[in-house]
Structures are given as structure tokens and as C-alpha cells.
C-alpha positions in Angstrom: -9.8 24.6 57.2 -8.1 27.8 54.8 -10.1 26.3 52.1 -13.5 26.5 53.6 -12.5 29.6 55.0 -11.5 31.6 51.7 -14.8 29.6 50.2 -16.6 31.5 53.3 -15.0 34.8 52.7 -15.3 34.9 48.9 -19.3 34.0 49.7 -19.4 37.2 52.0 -17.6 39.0 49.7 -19.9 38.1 46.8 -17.9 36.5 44.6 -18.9 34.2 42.6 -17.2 30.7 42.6 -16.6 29.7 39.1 -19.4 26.6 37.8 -18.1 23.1 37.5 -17.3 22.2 34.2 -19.1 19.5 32.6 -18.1 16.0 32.1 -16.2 15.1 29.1 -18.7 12.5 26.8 -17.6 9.1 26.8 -15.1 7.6 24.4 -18.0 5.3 23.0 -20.2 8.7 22.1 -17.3 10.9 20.7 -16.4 7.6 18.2 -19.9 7.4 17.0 -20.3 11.1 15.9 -19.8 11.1 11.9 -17.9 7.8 12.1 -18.3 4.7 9.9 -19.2 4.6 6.4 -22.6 6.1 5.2 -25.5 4.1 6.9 -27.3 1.4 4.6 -24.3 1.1 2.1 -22.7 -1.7 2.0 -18.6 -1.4 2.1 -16.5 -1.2 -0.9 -15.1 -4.3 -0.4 -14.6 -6.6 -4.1 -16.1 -10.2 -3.3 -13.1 -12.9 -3.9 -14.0 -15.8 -3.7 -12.6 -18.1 -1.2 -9.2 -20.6 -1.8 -10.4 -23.5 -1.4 -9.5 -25.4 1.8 -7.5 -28.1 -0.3 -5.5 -25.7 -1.9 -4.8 -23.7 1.6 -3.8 -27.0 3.0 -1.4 -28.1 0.3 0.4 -25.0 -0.5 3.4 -24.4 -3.2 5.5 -21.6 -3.7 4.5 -21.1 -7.1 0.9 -21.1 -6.3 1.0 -19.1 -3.8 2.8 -16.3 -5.9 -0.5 -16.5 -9.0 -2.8 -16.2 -6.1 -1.3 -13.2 -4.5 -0.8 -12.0 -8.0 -4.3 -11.9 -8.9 -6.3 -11.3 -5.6 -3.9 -9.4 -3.4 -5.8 -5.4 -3.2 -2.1 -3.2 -3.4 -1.5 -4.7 -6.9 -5.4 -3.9 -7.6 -5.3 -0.8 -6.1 -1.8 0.8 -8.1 -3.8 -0.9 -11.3 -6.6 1.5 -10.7 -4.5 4.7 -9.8 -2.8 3.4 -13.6 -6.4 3.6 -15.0 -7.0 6.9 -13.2 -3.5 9.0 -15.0 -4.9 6.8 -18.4 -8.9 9.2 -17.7 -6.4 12.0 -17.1 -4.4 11.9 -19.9 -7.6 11.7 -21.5 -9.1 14.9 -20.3 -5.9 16.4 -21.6 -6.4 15.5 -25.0 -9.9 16.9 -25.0 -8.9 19.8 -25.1 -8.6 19.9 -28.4 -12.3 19.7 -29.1 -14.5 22.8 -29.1 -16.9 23.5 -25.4 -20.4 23.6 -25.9 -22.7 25.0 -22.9 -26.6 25.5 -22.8 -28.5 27.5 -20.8 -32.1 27.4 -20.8 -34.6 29.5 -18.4 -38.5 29.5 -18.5 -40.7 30.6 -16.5 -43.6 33.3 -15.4 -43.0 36.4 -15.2 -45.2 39.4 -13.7 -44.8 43.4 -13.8 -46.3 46.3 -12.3 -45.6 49.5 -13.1 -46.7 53.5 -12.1 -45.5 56.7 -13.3 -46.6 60.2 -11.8 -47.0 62.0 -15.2 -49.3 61.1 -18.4 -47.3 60.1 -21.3 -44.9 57.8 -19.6 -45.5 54.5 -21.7 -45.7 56.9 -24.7 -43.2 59.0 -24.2 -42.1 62.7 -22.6 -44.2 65.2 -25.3 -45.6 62.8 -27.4 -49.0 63.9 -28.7 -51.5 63.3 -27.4 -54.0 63.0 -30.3 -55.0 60.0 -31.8 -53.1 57.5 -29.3 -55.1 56.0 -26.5 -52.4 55.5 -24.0 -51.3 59.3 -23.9 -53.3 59.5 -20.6 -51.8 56.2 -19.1 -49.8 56.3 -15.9 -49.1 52.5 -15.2 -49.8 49.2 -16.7 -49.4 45.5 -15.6 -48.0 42.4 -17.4 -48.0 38.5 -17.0 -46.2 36.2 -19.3 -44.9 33.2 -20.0 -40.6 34.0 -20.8 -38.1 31.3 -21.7 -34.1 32.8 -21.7 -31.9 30.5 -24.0 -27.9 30.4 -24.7 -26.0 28.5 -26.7 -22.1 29.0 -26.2 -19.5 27.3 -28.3 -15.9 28.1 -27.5 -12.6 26.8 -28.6 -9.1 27.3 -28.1 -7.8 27.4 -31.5 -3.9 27.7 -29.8 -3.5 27.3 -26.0 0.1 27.4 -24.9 -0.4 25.3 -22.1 -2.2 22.1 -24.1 1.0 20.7 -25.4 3.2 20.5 -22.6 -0.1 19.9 -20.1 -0.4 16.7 -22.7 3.1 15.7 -22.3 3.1 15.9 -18.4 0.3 13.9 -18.4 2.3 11.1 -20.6 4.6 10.8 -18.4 2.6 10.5 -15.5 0.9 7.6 -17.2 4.5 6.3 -17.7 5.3 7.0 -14.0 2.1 4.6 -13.2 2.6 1.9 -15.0 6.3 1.5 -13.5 4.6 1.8 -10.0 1.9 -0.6 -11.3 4.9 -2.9 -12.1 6.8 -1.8 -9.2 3.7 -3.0 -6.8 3.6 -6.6 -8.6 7.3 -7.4 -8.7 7.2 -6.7 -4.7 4.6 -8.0 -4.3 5.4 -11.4 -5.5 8.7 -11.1 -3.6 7.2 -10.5 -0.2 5.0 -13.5 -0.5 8.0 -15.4 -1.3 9.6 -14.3 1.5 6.5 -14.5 3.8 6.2 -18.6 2.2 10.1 -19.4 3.1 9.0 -17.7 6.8 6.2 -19.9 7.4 9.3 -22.9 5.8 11.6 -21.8 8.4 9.2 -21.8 11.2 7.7 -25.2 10.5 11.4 -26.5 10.2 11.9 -25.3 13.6 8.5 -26.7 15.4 9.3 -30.0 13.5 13.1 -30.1 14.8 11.9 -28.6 18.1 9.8 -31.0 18.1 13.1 -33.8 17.7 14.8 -32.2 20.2 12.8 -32.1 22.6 11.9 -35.6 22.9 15.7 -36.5 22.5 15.9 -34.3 25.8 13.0 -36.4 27.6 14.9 -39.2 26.9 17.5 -38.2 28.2 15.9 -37.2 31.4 14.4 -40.5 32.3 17.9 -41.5 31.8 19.6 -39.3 34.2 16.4 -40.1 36.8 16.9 -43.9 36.4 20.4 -43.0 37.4 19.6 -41.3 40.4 17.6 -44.1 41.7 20.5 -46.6 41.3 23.0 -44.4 42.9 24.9 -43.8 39.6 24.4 -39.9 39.4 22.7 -37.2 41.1 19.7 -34.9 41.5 22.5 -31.9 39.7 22.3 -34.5 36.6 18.6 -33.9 36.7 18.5 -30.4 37.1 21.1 -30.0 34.1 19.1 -32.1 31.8 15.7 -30.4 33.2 17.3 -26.8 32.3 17.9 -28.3 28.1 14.7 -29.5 28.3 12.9 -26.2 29.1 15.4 -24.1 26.6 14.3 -26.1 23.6 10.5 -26.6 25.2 10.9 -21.9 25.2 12.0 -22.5 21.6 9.8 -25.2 19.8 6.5 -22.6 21.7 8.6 -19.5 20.2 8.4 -21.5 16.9 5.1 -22.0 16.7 4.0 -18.7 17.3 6.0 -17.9 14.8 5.1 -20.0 12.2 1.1 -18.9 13.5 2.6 -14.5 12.5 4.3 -16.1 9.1 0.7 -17.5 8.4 -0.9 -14.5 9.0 1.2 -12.9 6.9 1.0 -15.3 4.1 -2.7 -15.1 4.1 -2.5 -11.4 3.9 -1.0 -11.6 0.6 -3.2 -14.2 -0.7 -6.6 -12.0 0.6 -7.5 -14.8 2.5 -9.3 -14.8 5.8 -8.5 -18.4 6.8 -4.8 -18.4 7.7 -4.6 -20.8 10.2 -5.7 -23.4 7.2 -2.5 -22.3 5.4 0.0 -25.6 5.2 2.7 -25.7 2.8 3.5 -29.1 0.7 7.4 -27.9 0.1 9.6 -27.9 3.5 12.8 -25.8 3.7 15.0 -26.4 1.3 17.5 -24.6 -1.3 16.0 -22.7 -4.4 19.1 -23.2 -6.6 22.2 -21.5 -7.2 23.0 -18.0 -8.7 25.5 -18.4 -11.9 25.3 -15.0 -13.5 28.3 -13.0 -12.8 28.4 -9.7 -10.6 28.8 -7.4 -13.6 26.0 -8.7 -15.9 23.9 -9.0 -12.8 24.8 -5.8 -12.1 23.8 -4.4 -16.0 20.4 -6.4 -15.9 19.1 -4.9 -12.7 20.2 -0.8 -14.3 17.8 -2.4 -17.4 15.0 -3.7 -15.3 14.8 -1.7 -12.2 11.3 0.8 -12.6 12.6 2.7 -10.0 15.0 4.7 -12.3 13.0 4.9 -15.1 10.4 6.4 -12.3 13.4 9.5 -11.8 14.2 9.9 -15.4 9.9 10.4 -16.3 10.0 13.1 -12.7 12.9 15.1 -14.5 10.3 15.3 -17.4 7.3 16.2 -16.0 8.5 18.9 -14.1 10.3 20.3 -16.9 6.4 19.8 -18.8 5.4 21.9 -15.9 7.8 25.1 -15.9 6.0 25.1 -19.7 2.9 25.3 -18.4 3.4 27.5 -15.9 5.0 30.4 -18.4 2.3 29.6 -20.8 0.2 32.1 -19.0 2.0 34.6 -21.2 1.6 34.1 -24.4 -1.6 34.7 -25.9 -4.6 32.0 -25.9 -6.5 32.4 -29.2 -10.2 31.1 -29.4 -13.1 31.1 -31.2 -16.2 32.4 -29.4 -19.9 32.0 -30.9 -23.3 32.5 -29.0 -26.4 32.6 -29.5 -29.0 34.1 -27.2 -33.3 33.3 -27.9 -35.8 35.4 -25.6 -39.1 34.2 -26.0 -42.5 35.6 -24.9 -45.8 34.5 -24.6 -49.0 36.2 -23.0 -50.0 39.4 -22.3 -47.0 41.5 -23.2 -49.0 45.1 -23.9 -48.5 47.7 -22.2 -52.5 48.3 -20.9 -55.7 47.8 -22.0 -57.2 46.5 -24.2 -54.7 44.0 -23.3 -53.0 41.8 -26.8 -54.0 37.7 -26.3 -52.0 35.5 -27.2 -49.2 37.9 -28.2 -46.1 36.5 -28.9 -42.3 37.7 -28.9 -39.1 36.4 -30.3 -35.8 38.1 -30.0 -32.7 36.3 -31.6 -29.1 37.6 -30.9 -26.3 35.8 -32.1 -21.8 36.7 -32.0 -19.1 35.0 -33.6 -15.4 36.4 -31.5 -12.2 35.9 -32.1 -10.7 36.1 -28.3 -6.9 36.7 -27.2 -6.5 36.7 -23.5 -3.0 36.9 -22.3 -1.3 38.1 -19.1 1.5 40.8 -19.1 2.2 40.9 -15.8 1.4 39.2 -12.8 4.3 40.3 -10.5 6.7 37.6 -11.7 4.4 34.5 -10.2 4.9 32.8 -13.3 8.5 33.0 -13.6 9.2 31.8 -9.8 6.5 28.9 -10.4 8.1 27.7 -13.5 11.4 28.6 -12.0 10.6 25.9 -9.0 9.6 23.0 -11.5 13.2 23.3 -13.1 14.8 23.0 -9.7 12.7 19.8 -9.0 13.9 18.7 -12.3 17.3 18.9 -11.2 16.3 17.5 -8.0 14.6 14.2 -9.8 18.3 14.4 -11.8 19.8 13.6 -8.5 17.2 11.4 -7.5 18.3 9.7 -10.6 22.1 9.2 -10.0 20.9 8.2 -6.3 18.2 5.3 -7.3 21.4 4.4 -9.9 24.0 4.0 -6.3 20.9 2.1 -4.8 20.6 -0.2 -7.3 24.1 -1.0 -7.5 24.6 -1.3 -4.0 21.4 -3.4 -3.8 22.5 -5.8 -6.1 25.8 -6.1 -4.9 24.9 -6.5 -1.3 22.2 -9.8 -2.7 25.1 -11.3 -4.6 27.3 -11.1 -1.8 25.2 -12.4 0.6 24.3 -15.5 -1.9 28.0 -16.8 -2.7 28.7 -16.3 0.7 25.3 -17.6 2.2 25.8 -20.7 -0.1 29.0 -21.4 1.8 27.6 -20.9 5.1 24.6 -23.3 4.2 27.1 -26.5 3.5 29.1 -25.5 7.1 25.8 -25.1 8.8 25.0 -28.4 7.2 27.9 -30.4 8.3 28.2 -28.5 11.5 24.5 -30.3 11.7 25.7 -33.7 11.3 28.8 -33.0 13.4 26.5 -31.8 16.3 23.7 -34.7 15.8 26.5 -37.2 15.9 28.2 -36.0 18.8 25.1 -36.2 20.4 24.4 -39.9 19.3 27.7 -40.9 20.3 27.8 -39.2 23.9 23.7 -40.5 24.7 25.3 -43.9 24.5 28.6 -43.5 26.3 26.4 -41.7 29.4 23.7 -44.7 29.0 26.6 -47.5 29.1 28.1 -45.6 32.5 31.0 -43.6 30.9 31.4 -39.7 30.8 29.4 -37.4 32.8 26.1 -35.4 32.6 27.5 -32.3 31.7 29.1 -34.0 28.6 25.8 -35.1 27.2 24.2 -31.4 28.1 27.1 -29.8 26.2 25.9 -32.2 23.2 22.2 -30.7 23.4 23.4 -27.4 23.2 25.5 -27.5 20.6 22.7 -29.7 18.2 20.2 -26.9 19.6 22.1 -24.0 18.2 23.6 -26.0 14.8 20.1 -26.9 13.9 19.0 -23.4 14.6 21.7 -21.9 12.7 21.3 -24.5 9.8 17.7 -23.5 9.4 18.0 -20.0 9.4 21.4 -20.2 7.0 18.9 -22.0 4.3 16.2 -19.5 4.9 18.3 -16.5 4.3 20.2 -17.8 1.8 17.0 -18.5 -0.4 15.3 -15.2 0.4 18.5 -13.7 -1.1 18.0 -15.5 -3.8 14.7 -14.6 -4.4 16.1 -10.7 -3.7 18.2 -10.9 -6.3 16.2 -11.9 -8.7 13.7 -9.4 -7.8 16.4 -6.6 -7.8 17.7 -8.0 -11.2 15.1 -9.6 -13.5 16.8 -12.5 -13.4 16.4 -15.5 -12.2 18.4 -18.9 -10.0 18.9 -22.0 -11.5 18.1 -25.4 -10.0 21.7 -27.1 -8.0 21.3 -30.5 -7.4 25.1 -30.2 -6.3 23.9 -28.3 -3.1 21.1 -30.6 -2.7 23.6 -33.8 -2.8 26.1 -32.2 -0.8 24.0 -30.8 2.4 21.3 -33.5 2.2 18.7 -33.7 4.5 20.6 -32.7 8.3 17.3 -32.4 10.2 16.2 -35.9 9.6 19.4 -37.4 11.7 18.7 -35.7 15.0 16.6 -38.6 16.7 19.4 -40.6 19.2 18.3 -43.9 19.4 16.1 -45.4 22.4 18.0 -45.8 25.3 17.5 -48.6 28.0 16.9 -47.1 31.8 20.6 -48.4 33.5 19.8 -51.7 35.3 20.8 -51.8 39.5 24.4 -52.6 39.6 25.3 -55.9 40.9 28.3 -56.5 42.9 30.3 -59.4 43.6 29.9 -62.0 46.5 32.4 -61.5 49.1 
């Protein structure tokens, strides 16, 4: 009621109620106003041809690293930004070489014009005698008038070419390290996206172990039940390892279905569910370089540095450029300017066919421009490109610490992840046997359910931790030769010494318990 009232009184009153605004468009017809790429054009996209399904379906390590080397579209797109500071560079050169422009105009042209006093196209008190036009007041013109320059200028010293030549060198220098900055991570994040897709497969395929050692086990402890040898809690602690590793071996495989998706993003490849590797999870090799000499190879090799040294340059290149705008730029101006007329170009009857008109005007200058004082622009510009230059010198001393700490962090982590790979390893057997020995004490009558559930666990979680210990330990590896330009050496030491943990977690087939027979009286 008070709103239809003050609606009822503002009506009587004569006020104006304010108009509804309009609906808002849709979301679908806001998107599609100057969206999309041009109409008829087809995208820039570079045709690759496609891996070939045998390939995709028998994947190494090594392969996989050529083909995301040559097809993947950041290492093809810092190689054409490297191409682009190459044109510019260039352009900086050219300016050694004179500029010629042309200017050419042609056309018709007409003209109309009246004066108020005799004489005017003659003259103010010319005489009158013996010229014909004395008594003329206007006169009209059409012809046929073509305008050309020629302009030829060149910089015999420009302050600004050297150091605008030298910046531009070390740009080009500053692309090619981030050219070889783009390849070197990119080959290492397809290694680490390969050993990924190895660890998740490792996990569906022991998942896939475990599981069906937990099934087993199940139609153990239910065969039990029925002969009055355990009870429905047995079940329900089998049933609740039987889900866990069930939640794990589905968390695996959605994993290994991201790690091929990833893959395939490096390779440029659509198909990624075709992506199957033929080399399972296993160690690379061992590191044998020492800390210090890894250490001195990765200051050598490292881009990144080099990247800081070249931006201490070019902004010192550029507080020269930017006080060049005071000294004086000498060049060497010549022009040539060509007027030509045809048609009636008299001034009144009788009018002059064909008539014709050349006028030729040429200068040679010698030109010195120079500034002497813009307010002190100059100076503060070149003044902030020196303090960037001592901002790249930090940046300098801090990619140095990173590097360092980089490479020392790797190295730790592979001495002490090869160490952790033979425990996880023998904690694997440990765990695998345990489990072995416990399945057939429970299946001949002796120890309890919770025994043989403990068992599960543990294998669950060694396995788990074995897997993942070997994954890191070679992406590590693969780190640390990425962070230091060299490289791991095969250890068939570490290969004899873990050996192959994940093929021993299958108990054995178990017999159902038979009804327990008891003794005439």
C-alpha cells in the first residue's frame, strides 16, 4: 500500500516516474560484436603433419624429446621473435645509406581571374600603346600541370647510429639466449611430462595388482564367515582396503589421462589419448660429477646470466642514445623540384595552343640540426637507462645466487633421492613379502584379519612411495642436467640393486577354507 500510494501522489503531482531501463543484450550477442578472426581467412595456424599412430603408441623418451623439439609452437615462436631483433638490427644498419623520396603530382588544373582596373595582367602604368592586353581585366586558364620532387638526404654523422647499432646487437644476443632458453625447457618439461605419464602407468598397473590381491582376499574372509571361522567385521575390514586402493588405481588413471594431455601438448599433437610409452618407470642413471664442477658448468651454460650481463649493455647503449639529441646531426640534403605545363597557359585571347612550360629548381644543403635545450629531458631519460643498468647488475649477481642455489638444491635432491630409491625399494619387497607370508598364515587359520589388513596398507603405501621416489629422483636428474649442461651416466649398479619391486606384489592363489570337521564323540 505506501508504494502505490507515493506512485498515486507523485502521478497527481506530475512527476514523472523515471523509464525502465532496457534489458542488457545477451551474453551470446555482446561475444559476437568484433570477435573472432577476420571473416573468410583462414587461422594462422602452421599445418604439422600428424605422428603417426604407431609412433604415438610406442613412445620413447628420446623420441619424444626430437618431436617436441621440432613441432612444439613456444620454441617456433621465440625462433621468430630471434628472426624479428635479426630485421631490426637490420633497419639499424640502414641507416647508413642515403633516403631517397619521390613525389610526383599531375593533374588539371583551371583558373579564373577578374580585376576592377585595365592594366592588371600588364601591369599598374604600363603603356598602353602597342600591347593588346592593356585593356584586359580578367582571363581564364586550363592546363595540364605535373609537380615533381626528388629528395635525397643523408646523415653524414648521426650521434645516435652507433650506440642505436649496438643496442640492437645485443638485443639480438638477448634473443638468441631466450631462443636457447625456450628449447632447453622445453625439452625438459617433456621429460618431465614423459616420466609423469611413467609414474602414473606404474601406479594403474600396480593398482591394478593390488587390487586383485585385495579381492582375493575378500572371498577369503567371506568363505570364512560362512564356516564360522571369522566374522562379518573381517569383511568389512577387507571391504574398506579394497575400496582405498579401488579410490587410488581410478585417481591413477585420471592421472596418467592429465600426464597425456600434457605430453601431447608438447609434441603438438591432437590425439593424446593414443599416446603409450614403450619404456616403464625406471632409473635414468647416476650423477658422478662433483658439486663444485657441477656447480662451474651450470655459471658456463646457464643463458639466463648471460641474458643480465647483455640488459646492463643495452641500457647503457640507450643513455647514448638518448644524450645524442645534443650533439649536432650533420646531413647532406639535395632536391630537385620539376613543374611542368601543358595547355593553354596565356593569359587571354588569342589563347597559345599547345604551349608548354618547364621550370627546374634544384639545392644541394649541408644540414646541422641539434638541440640545446630541451629542459633537461635528455639528461633524466639517459639518466634512467644507467639506473636500469645497475638494476640489470643486480639482476646479474641475483640470476648468479639462483643458479647456484638451483644447482645445489638438484644435486642434493639426487644423492639423497638415490638413497631413498634403494630403501623405497627394499621397503617394497619387505612390504610384498609380509603380505605373502600373512595371506597364507590367515588362509591356513592362524593370525587374524586385522593382521592381513595391516599387510595391505603397508604394500599400498611402500609401492606408492617406491614409485614416486623413482619418479622424482629421475626428474632431478633430468633437472640437473638442464640446470647444468651436463648430463647422467647409465648405473647398472642401481638397476641390479633395486631390481624390479613392482613385479613381486601378486600373493599366490589362495584356496576358500574347507568346513571344519570335528571328531566323533
Amino acid at each position: 500500500m505506501p508504494a502505490t500510494f507515493l506512485a498515486a501522489c507523485l502521478a497527481a503531482s506530475g512527476v514523472a516516474r523515471a523509464a525502465e531501463p532496457k534489458p542488457l543484450p545477451s551474453t551470446a550477442d555482446v561475444e559476437s560484436l568484433g570477435a573472432g578472426w577476420p571473416s573468410q581467412k583462414p587461422l594462422p595456424l602452421e599445418e604439422f603433419q600428424p605422428i603417426p599412430v604407431e609412433q604415438l603408441g610406442n613412445l620413447d623418451l628420446e623420441s619424444a624429446v626430437q618431436l617436441s623439439d621440432r613441432r612444439n609452437p613456444v620454441v617456433r615462436q621465440s625462433y621468430e621473435e630471434l628472426v624479428a631483433t635479426q630485421n631490426a638490427l637490420g633497419a639499424a644498419y640502414a641507416t647508413w645509406w642515403p633516403v631517397i623520396n619521390a613525389t610526383l603530382n599531375g593533374g588539371i588544373y583551371g583558373e579564373t581571374a577578374f580585376y576592377n582596373y585595365p592594366g592588371a595582367l600588364t601591369g599598374v602604368g604600363a603603356p598602353a600603346d602597342g600591347n593588346p592586353y592593356a585593356s584586359q581585366r580578367g582571363f581564364s586558364g586550363s592546363y595540364f600541370q605535373s609537380l615533381s620532387q626528388f629528395d635525397i638526404a643523408w646523415n653524414v654523422f648521426d650521434p645516435a647510429r652507433t650506440p642505436s647499432i649496438w643496442k640492437n646487437k645485443y638485443l639480438v644476443r638477448q634473443s638468441v639466449d631466450s631462443y636457447v632458453i625456450a628449447r632447453r625447457d622445453n625439452r625438459l618439461r617433456t621429460k618431465e611430462s614423459y616420466i609423469q605419464l611413467q609414474r602414473s602407468v606404474a601406479k594403474i598397473e600396480t593398482g591394478r595388482d593390488l587390487v586383485d590381491n585385495d579381492q582375493r582376499l575378500l572371498t577369503l574372509a567371506k568363505s570364512r564367515v560362512r564356516f564360522g571361522v571369522a566374522s562379518q567385521l573381517d569383511v568389512a575390514k577387507q571391504i574398506t582396503v579394497l575400496k582405498s586402493d579401488q579410490v587410488n588405481l581410478v585417481n591413477a588413471i585420471g592421472a596418467a589421462e592429465e600426464a597425456q594431455a600434457d605430453l601431447a601438448e608438447r609434441l603438438n599433437e591432437a590425439k593424446a589419448a593414443q599416446i603409450l610409452l614403450s619404456q616403464e618407470l625406471a632409473p635414468l642413471g647416476v650423477w658422478s660429477a662433483s658439486l663444485e664442477d657441477t656447480i662451474q658448468s651450470a655459471l658456463q651454460y646457464r643463458k639466463v646470466i648471460e641474458q643480465q650481463l647483455t640488459e646492463v649493455k643495452v641500457n647503457e647503449a640507450q643513455a647514448q642514445i638518448d644524450l645524442s639529441i645534443y650533439r649536432p646531426t650533420i646531413a647532406l640534403v639535395n632536391t630537385l623540384y620539376w613543374n611542368k605545363g601543358v595547355g593553354y597557359t596565356s593569359i587571354g585571347p588569342p589563347w597559345v595552343s599547345e604551349a608548354r612550360s618547364d621550370l627546374w629548381n634544384g639545392s644541394t644543403l649541408l644540414q646541422i640540426t641539434f638541440t640545446g635545450f630541451d629542459g633537461g629531458q635528455a639528461r633524466m631519460t639517459a639518466a634512467a637507462s644507467r639506473r636500469r643498468a645497475r638494476a640489470a647488475e643486480a639482476g646479474f649477481q641475483q640470476a648468479v645466487n639462483q643458479v647456484r642455489r638451483d644447482v645445489q638444491a638438484f644435486y642434493a635432491q639426487v644423492k639423497q633421492g638415490r638413497e631413498a630409491v634403494v630403501l623405497a625399494s627394499q621397503r617394497a619387497n619387505a612390504a610384498s613379502e609380509a603380505l605373502r607370508l600373512q595371506s597364507l598364515r590367515f588362509n591356513a587359520g592362524y593370525g587374524n584379519i586385522t593382521d592381513v589388513v595391516q599387510a595391505q596398507q603397508d604394500l599400498t603405501g611402500a609401492v606408492s612411495d617406491y614409485i614416486d621416489q623413482l619418479a622424482d629422483y629421475n626428474i632431478s636428474l633430468v633437472s640437473l642436467s638442464r640446470a647444468s649442461g651436463l648430463t647422467y651416466q647409465e648405473d647398472p649398479s642401481l638397476l641390479q640393486e633395486i631390481g624390479n619391486p613392482l613385479s613381486k606384489l601378486r600373493i599366490p592363489r589362495l584356496t576358500p577354507v574347507s568346513k571344519p570337521s570335528f571328531p566323533a564323540s
